[in-house]
N, C-alpha and C positions, 0 to 999 in steps of 0.2 A: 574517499568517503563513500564511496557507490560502494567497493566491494562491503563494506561494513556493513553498508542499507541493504543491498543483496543478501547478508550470513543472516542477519536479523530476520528478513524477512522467509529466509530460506528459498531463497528465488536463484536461480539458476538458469542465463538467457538459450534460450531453444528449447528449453526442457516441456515436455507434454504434461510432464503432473503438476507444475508450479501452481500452488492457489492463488497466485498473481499477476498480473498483467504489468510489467512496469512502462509509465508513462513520461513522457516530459511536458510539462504543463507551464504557460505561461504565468506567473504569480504576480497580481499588481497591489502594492502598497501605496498610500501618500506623498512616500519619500522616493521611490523608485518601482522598477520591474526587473523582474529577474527570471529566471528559470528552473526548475526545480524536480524530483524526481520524484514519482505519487503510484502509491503500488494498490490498484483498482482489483477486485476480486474476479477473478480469472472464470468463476462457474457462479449462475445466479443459486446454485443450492446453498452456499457459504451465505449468504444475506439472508437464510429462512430464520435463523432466531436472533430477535431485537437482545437488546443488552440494555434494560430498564433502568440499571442504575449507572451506564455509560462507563463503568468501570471493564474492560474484559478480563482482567486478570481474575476478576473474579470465581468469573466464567467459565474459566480453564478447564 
């Protein structure tokens, strides 16, 4: 499942241009905890424009 979440995201580990950082984060729900992989924007100029209607594909 990672390399999928990796193609998806186009993340490539060591890579210097990846717009992502990928993390492992602890994830707590009700029923349990687990662990999880969360791909953090690797340059704050990626966060300059909001996405108003929380759609991005829009945005493309």
């Amino acid at each position: 499942m990672q390399i999928e979440l990796d193609e998806l995201e186009e993340y490539s580990e060591g890579a210097k241009d990846n717009l992502y950082v990928r993390v492992v984060l602890l994830i707590r729900t009700e029923e349990s905890t687990t662990s999880a992989y969360v791909y953090v924007a690797a340059r704050g100029s990626l966060l300059n424009r909001r996405i108003d209607s929380g759609d991005w594909r829009i945005n493309q």
